[in-house]
N, C-alpha and C positions, 0 to 999 in steps of 0.2 A: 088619405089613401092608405091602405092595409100594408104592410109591409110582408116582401111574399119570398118566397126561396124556389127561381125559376130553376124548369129543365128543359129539355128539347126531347120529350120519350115519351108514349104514351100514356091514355090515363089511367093505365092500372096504377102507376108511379103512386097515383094520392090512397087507392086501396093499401099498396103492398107498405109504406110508410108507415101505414098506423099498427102494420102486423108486426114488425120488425121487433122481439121481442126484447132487444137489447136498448136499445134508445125508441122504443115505442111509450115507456112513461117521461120521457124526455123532449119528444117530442109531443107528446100528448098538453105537456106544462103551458105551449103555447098555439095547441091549432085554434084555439077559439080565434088567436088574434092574427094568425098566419093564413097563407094561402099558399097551394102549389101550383106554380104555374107548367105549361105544359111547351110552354116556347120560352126560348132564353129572351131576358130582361135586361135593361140597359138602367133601370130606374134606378135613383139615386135611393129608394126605400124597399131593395130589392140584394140577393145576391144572387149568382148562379150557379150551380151546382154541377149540373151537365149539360150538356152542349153550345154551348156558346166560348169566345175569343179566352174567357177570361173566366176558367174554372176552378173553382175553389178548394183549396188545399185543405186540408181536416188537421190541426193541429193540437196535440196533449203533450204535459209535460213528463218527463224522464223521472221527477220526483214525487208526480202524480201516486196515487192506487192502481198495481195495473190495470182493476177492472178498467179504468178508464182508456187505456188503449186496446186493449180486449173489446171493447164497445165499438170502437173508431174505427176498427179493422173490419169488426162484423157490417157495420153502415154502410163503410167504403164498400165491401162484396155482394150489400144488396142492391148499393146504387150497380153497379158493374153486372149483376145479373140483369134488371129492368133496359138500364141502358148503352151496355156494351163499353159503358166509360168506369175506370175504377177511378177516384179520387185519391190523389196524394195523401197519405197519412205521416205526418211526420213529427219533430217536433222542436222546429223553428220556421218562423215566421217568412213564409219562402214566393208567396203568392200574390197578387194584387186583391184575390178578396181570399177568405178564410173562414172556416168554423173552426171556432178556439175551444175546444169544450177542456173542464179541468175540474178540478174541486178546489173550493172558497178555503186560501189558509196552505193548498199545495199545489198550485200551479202556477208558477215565478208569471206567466201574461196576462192570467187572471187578476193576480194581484199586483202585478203593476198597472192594469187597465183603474182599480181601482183606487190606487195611490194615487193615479193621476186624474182622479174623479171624471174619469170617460165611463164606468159604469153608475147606476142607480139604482136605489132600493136593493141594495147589500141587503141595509139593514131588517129587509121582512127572509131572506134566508139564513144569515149567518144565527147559529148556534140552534136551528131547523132540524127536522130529520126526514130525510129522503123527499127535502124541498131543492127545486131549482127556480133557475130566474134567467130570461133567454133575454138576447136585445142587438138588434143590428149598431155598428159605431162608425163611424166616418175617420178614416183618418187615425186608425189606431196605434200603427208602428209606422217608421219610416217604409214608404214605398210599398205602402198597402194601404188598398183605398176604402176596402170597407170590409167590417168583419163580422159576422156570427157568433156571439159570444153565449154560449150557453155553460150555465156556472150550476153544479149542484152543492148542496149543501155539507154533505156528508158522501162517502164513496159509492151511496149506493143510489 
């Protein structure tokens, strides 16, 4: 099954995504292997973004680039344009599911996802330039059941 990042809004949601100029190469890294849904998902190869029980917080580290919450904030205001919902942006681990985004080397959950070999194929980003590497995780911090893990290379 495709692993997909449900909403509850309509379908413009899958046009206005690829526009979003800030995280549209970011999000581009993975639509070949992603899918948007247009009704909230319960699948265990899924998270949800908007509308459903159990929405997903957008977290970046403090020690991050700031483009990288500059980015998260912009995402969060386009989901909240499209669907009336803005996404928590924050930056700890606050949520049952989560999009972690960070940079590989400056984001302390990045790299402890990777210390604790819950991510894979680091090794085709790290030492990249303006490469990322997206991957849903099960079970990545206490009291969060699945996560979003989008890692770039370099700050941009």
């Amino acid at each position: 099954m495709t692993p997909h990042v449900s909403v509850s809004i309509s379908r413009r949601f899958t046009k206005l995504i690829f526009g979003i100029a800030c995280v549209g190469p970011i999000l581009a890294a993975f639509a070949a292997d992603w899918q948007v849904l247009s009704v909230p998902s319960n699948d265990a190869d899924g998270i949800t973004l908007a509308g459903g029980s159990k929405n997903a917080a957008i977290v970046w580290d403090t020690n991050d680039y700031p483009v990288v919450q500059l980015a998260a904030n912009f995402f969060a205001d386009d989901v909240q344009r499209v669907s009336g919902y803005r996404p928590t942006v924050t930056n700890a681990p606050v949520a049952p599911q989560m999009i972690i985004v960070g940079t590989l080397g400056h984001c302390a959950l990045v790299d402890k996802l990777a210390a604790d070999q819950k991510l894979t194929g680091l090794d085709k980003i790290r030492g990249s330039w303006e490469t990322t590497l997206s991957q849903l995780v099960d079970k990545p911090f206490p009291n969060v059941d699945r996560a979003l893990v989008i890692v770039g290379s370099d700050r941009r």
